[in-house]
C-alpha positions as CSV (number, residue, x, y, z in Angstrom):
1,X,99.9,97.0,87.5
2,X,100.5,100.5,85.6
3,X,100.8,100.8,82.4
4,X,104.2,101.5,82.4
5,X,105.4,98.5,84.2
6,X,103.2,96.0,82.5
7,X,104.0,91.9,83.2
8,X,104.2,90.2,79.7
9,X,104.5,86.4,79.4
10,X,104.0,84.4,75.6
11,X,103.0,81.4,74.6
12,X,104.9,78.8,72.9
13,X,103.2,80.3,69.2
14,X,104.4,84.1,70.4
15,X,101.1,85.5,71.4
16,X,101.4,88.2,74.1
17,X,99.8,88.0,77.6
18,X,99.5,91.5,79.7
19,X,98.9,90.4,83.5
20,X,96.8,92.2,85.0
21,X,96.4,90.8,88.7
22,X,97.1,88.1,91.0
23,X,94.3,85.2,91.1
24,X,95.9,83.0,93.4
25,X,99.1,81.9,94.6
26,X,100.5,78.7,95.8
27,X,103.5,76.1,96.5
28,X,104.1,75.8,92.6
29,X,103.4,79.1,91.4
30,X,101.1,82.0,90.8
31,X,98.0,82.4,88.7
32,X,97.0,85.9,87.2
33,X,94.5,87.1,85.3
34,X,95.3,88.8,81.7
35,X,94.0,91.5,79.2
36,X,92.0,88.7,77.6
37,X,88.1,88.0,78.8
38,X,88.0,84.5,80.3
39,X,91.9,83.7,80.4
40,X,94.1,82.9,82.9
41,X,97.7,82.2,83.2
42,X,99.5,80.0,85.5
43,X,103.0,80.9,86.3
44,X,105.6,78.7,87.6
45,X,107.7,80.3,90.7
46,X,111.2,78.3,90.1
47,X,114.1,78.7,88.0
48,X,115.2,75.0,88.9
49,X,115.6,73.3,85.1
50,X,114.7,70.0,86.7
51,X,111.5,71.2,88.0
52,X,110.3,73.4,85.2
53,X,110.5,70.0,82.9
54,X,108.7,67.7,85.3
55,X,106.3,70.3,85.6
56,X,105.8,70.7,81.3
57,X,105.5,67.2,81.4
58,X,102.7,66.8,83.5
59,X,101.0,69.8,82.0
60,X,101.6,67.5,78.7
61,X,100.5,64.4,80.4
62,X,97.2,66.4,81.4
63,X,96.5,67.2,78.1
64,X,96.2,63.7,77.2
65,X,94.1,62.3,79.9
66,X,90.0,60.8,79.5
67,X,88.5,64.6,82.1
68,X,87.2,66.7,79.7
69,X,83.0,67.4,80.3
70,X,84.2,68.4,83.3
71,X,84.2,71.9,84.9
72,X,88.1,72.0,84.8
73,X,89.5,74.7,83.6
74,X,92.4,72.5,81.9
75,X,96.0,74.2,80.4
76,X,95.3,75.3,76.4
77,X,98.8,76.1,75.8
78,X,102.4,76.2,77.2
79,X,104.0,79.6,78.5
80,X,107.2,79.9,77.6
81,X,109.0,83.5,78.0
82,X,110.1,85.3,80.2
83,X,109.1,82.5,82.7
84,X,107.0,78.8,81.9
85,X,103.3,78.0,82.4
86,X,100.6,77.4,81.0
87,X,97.2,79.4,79.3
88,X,93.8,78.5,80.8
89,X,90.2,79.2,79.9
90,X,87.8,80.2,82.5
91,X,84.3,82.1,82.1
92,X,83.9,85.2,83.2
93,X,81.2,86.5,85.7
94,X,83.2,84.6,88.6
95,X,85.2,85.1,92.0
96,X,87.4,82.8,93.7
97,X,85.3,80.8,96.9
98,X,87.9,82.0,99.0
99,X,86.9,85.9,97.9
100,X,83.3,84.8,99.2
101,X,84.8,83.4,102.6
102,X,86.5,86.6,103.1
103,X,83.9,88.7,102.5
104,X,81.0,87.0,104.9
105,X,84.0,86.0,107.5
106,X,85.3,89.5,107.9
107,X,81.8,90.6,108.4
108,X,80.8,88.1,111.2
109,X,84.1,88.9,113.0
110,X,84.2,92.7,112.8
111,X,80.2,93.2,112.9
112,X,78.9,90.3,114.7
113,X,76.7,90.1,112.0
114,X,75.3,87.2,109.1
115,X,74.2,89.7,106.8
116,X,77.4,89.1,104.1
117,X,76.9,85.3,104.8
118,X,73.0,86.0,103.7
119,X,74.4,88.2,101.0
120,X,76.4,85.5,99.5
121,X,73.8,83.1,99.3
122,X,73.0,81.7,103.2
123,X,72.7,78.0,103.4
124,X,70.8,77.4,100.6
125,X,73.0,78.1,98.2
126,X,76.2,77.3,99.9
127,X,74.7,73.7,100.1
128,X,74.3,74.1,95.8
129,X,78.2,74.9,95.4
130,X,79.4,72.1,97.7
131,X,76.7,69.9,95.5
132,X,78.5,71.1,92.6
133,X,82.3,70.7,94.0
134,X,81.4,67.2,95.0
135,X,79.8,66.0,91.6
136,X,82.7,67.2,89.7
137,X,85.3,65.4,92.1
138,X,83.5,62.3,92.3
139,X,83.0,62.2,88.9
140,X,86.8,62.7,88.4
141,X,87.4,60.1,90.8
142,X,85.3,57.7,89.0
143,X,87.4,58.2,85.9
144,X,90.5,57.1,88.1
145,X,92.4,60.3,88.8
146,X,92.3,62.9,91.8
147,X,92.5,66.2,92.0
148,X,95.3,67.2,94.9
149,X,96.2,71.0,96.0
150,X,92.4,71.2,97.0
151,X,91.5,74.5,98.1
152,X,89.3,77.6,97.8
153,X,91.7,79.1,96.0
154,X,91.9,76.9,93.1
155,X,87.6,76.4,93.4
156,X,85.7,79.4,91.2
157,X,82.1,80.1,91.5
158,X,79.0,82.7,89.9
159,X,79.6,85.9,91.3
160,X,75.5,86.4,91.2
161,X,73.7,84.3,94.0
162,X,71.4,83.8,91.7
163,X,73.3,81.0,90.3
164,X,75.7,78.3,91.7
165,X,78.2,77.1,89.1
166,X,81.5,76.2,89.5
167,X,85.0,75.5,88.2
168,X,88.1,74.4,89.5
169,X,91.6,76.0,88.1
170,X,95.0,75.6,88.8
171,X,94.6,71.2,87.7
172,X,98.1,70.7,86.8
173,X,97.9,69.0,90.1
174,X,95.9,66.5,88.9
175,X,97.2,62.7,89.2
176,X,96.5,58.9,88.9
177,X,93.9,58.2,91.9
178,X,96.2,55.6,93.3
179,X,97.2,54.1,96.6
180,X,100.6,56.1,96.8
181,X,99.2,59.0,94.2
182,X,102.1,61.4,92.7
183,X,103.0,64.0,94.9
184,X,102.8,65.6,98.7
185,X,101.4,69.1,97.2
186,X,98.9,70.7,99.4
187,X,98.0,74.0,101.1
188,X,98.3,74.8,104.3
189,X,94.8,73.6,106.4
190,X,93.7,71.9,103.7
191,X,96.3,69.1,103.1
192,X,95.3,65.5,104.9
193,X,97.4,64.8,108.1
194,X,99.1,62.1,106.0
195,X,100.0,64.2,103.3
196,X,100.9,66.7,106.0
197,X,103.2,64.9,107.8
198,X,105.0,63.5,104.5
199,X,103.4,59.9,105.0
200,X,101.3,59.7,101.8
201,X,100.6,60.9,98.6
202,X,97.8,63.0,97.4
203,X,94.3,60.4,96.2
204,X,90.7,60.4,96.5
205,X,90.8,60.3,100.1
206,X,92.6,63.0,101.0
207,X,90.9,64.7,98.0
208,X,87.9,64.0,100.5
209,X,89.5,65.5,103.4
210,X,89.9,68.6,101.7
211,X,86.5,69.0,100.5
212,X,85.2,68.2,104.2
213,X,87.5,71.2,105.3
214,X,86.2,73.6,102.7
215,X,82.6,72.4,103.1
216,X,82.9,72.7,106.9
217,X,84.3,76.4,106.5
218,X,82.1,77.8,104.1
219,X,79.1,76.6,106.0
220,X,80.6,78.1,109.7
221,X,83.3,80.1,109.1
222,X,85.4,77.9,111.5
223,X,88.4,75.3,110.5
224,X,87.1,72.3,112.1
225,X,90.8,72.0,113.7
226,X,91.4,75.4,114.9
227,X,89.5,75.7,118.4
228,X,89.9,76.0,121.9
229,X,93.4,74.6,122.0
230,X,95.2,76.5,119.2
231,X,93.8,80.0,120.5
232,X,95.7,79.1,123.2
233,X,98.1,77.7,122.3
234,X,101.5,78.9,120.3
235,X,100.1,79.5,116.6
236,X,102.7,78.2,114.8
237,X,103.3,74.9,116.7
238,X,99.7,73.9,117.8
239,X,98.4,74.7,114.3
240,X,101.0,72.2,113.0
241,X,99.8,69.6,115.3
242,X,96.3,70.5,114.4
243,X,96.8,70.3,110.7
244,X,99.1,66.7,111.4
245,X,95.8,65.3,112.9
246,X,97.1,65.2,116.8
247,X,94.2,67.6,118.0
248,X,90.3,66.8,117.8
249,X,88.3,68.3,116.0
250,X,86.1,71.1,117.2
251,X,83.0,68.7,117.8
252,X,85.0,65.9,118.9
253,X,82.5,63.6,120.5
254,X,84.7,62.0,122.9
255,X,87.2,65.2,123.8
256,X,86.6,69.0,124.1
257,X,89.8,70.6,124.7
258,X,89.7,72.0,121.3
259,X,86.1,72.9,121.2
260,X,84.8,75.5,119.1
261,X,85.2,79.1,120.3
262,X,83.8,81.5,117.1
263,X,82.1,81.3,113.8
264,X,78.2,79.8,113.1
265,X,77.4,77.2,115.5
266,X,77.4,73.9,113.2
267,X,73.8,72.6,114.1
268,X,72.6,76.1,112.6
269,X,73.8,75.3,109.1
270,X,73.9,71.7,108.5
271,X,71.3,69.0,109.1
272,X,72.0,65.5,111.0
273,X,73.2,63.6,107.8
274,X,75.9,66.6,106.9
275,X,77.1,66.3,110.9
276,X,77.5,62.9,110.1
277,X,80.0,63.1,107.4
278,X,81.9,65.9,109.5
279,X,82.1,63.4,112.1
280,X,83.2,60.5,110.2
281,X,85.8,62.2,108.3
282,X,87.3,64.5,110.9
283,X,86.9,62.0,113.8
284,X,87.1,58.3,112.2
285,X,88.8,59.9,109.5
286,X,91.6,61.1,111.4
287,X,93.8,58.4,111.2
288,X,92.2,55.8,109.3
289,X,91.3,57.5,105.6
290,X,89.5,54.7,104.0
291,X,86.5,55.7,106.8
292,X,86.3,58.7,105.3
293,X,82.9,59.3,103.3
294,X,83.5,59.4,100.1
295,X,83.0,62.5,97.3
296,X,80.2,60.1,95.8
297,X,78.5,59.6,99.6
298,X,79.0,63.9,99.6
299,X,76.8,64.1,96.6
300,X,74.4,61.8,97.6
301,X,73.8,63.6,101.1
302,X,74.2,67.1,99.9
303,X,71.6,66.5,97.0
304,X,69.1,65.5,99.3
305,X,70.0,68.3,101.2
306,X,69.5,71.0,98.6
307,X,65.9,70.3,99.0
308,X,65.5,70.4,103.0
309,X,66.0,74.1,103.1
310,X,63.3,76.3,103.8
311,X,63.0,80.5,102.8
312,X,62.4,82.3,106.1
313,X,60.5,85.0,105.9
314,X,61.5,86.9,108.3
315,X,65.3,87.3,108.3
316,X,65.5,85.9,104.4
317,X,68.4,83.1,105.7
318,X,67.7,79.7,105.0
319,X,67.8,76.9,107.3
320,X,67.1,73.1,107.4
321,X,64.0,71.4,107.7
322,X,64.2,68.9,110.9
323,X,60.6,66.9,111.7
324,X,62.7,67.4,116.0
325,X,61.9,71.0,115.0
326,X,57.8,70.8,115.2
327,X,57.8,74.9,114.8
328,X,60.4,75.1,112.0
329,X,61.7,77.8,114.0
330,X,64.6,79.8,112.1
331,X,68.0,79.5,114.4
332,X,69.2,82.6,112.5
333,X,66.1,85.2,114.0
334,X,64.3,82.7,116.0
335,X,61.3,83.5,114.2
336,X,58.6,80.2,113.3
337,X,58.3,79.2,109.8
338,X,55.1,80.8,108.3
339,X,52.2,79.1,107.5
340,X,51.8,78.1,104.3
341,X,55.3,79.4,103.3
342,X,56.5,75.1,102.2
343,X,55.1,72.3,100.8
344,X,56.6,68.9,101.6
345,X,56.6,66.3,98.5
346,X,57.1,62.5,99.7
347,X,57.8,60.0,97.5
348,X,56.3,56.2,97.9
349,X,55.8,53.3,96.3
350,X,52.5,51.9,94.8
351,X,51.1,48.7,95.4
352,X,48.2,46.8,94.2
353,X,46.8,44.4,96.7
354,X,43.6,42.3,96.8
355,X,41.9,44.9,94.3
356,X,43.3,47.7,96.9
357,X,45.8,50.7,96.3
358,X,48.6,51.0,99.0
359,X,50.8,53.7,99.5
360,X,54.1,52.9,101.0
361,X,56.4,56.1,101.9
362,X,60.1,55.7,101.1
363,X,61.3,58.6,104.2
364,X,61.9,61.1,100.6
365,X,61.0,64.2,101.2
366,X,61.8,67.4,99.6
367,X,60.5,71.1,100.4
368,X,59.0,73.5,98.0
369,X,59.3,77.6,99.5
370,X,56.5,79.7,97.8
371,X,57.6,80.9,94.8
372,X,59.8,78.5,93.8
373,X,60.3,75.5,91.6
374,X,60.9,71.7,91.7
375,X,62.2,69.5,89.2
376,X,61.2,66.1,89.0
377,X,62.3,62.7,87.2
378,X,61.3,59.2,87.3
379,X,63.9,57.9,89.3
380,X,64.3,56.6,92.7
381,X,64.9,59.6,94.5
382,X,68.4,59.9,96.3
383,X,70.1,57.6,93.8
384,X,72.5,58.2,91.2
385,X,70.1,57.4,88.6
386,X,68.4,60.2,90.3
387,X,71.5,62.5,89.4
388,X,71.8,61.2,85.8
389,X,68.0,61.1,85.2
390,X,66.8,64.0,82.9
391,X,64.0,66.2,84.2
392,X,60.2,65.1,83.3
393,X,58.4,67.7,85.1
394,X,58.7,71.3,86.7
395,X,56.2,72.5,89.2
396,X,56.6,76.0,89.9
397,X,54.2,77.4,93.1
398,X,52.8,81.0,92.3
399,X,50.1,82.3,94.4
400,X,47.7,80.0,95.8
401,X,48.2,77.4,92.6
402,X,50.6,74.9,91.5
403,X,51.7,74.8,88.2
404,X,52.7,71.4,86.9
405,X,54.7,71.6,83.5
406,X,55.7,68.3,81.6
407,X,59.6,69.0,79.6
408,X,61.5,66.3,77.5
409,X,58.6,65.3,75.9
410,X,57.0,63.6,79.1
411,X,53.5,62.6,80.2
412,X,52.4,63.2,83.8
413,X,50.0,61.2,85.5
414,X,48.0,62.5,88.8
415,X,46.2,60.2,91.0
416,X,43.0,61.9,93.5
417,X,41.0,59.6,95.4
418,X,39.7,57.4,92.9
419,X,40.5,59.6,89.7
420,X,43.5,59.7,86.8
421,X,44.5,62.0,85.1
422,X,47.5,61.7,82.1
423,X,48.6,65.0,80.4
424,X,51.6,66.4,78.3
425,X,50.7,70.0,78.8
426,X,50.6,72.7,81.9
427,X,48.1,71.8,84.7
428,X,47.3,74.3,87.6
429,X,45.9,72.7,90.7
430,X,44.7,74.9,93.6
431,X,46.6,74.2,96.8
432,X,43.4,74.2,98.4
433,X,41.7,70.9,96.6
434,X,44.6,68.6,98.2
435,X,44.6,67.6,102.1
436,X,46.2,64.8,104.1
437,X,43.2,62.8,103.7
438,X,43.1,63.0,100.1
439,X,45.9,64.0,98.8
440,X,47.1,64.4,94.4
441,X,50.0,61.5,93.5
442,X,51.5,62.1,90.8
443,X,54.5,60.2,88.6
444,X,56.5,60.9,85.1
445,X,57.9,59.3,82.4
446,X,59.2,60.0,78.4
447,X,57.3,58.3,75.3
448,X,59.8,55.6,75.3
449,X,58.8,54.2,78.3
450,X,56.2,53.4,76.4
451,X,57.5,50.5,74.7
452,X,58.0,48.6,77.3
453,X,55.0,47.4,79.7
454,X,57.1,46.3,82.9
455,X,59.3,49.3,83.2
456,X,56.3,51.8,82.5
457,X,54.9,50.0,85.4
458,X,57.8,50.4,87.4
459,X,57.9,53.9,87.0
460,X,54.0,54.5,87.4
461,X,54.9,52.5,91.0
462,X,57.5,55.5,92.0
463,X,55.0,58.6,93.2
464,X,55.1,61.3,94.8
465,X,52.7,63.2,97.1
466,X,52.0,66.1,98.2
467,X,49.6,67.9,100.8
């Protein structure tokens, strides 16, 4: 926008906004960024009286609702000349998910090439943002709303790989998470084939069939309805059938027609849990919503998941770690994991029999790459007290050591062969002194555990081990 032609919208107290560029744009309105660090405005694209009203009122309604300590960049304050909206806050230093679908699809269909999709973060880190899009919608859901016009657009992210946070704008569309919901708002390839086809208002569950769509696309660059049949096919009609649920999906495990035809094979990027939830949304899912997984199963899946990549060192992709795969071969080069490149942690439980020590394993395994860290609590791993539990214990992997560093106060404990050892302060342990024969346990807990015999039992019980 020149200078000369600037966009100026105020709010309802008479400060000025400069647009400055377009964010986003979708059935309701537009949203645009502004001469202000970290604010956005949302501009409402009708003149209808009736509609501008309904729409203040639920920007008012909003307002009032129980979702704040949640990443939701929520309306501030009304916009009311030239045209209405509203003012919303959102941190600077990030893009728009669909900015970093563009920028690694464009490459793999004009190069043939996964360097963008490494560029923006591989699978690794992909798996992080969806981690992060599903606890924040489950947690909304769990507070008894949903969100609605799910889609990248609307989902922000950190510009920097380095970090994976994320924010959702554009929530005017949020609603009571009822049966029959509020409204039949979605965008195009992301809507449910209910709320397509005008049959039922947006909820949780189709909350959950968006998020499978966007999860599926940002991990293959495919829409899991757009195959075979629909590059065939008349765009405009077979894409409408597709998005109305009358087409399988691209892994349809009963019907091929619309197989997949571009994009990153699936089995490269997800492991046999995340298939599974493709599966049971986009298959079962279809027509039946309720056998949809839900956001809360996401999380659960996806947070093991975070720690069952592994760093190749050849290509620098990640990739999952499969015990099928007995060379931990890279799909992306092809190229064998190196030795010594991962640790595996398992977690088991302790029990004391007849005078003797038995480990049991609980099938909890999580992968440390060389050079990186591992936090650990004193929950049972995979559970939601795992997700609310605070941290007890860092161990960060540099060189040939391990360095084990107690936070929140906690005390470690490390079991070798027939040896203890309780400490509040950094250990270092040489990678070498552990082996499967004999390998180091160790558990966590806080000074108020304490207190209580029993549950400082129970946690000692919860281990894990590594080798």
């Amino acid at each position: 926008m020149t200078k000369s032609r600037k966009k100026i919208v105020y709010d309802s107290q008479g400060n000025e906004y400069v647009l400055t560029g377009k964010v986003g744009e979708g059935g309701q309105g537009m949203v645009c960024s502004t001469d202000r660090p970290g604010t956005l405005v949302k501009i409402i694209n009708t003149k209808d009286k009736a509609k501008i009203d309904k729409a203040i009122k639920q920007i008012q309604w909003i307002s009032q609702q129980n979702i704040s300590g949640l990443n939701l960049a929520l309306p501030k304050i009304a916009i009311t000349k030239p045209k209405h909206g509203y003012v919303m806050e959102l941190m600077d230093g990030l893009i728009s998910l669909q900015d970093v679908l563009e920028q690694s699809f464009n490459d793999l269909q004009d190069n043939e090439s996964t360097e963008q999709y490494l560029n923006t973060g591989s699978v690794g880190r992909r798996i992080r943002l969806l981690l992060e899009i599903a606890s924040t919608l489950s947690e909304l859901h769990s507070r008894g709303y949903a969100y609605g016009d799910l889609s990248p657009e609307n989902i922000f992210v950190s510009k920097s790989v380095a970090h994976s946070q994320v924010w959702f704008i554009d929530c005017d569309n949020i609603c009571f998470n009822e049966s029959e919901g509020s409204t039949h708002l979605f965008t195009p390839g992301y809507g449910a084939p209910e709320v397509v086809r005008n049959e039922q208002n947006t909820n949780s569950l189709t909350d959950a069939w968006s998020f499978a769509v966007i999860a599926f696309e940002l991990l293959t660059h495919q829409h899991p309805f757009k195959g075979l049949y629909v590059e065939d096919g008349e765009p405009e009609i077979v894409e409408q059938q597709a998005f109305e649920g009358q087409l399988p999906w691209i892994y349809d495990s009963s019907d091929d027609s619309n197989e997949s035809v571009g994009g990153i094979p699936l089995s490269m990027v997800a492991n046999d849990q995340i298939v599974e939830l493709f599966k049971r949304c986009f298959e079962d899912g279809k027509q039946n919503p309720l056998l949809r997984p839900s956001l809360t199963e996401w999380r659960s899946v996806l947070q093991r998941s975070t720690d069952q990549t592994l760093d190749c060192q050849h290509c620098r992709h990640q990739f999952f770690y499969e015990t099928s795969n007995k060379s931990q071969s890279c799909p992306f080069c092809d190229q064998e994991a190196e030795p010594g490149s991962f640790i595996i942690f398992e977690q088991v439980i302790v029990e004391e029999a007849d005078g003797n020590t038995q480990f049991h394993s609980l099938n909890n395994r999580r992968i440390l790459n060389r050079d990186g860290t591992l936090s650990f609590s004193s929950a049972p791993y995979g559970t939601e007290l795992w997700d609310q539990a605070d941290s007890l214990l860092n161990i960060n992997w540099k060189e040939d050591k391990l360095h084990l560093q107690p936070i929140n106060h906690s005390t470690v404990l490390i079991h070798k062969g027939d040896s203890d050892l309780e400490f509040t302060r950094e250990k270092r342990i040489a990678l070498s002194n552990s082996t499967t024969k004999n390998p180091y346990y160790f558990s966590a807990w806080q000074p108020s555990a304490i207190e209580d015999d029993e549950h400082l039992l129970l946690i000692q019980s919860y281990r894990w081990r590594f080798v």
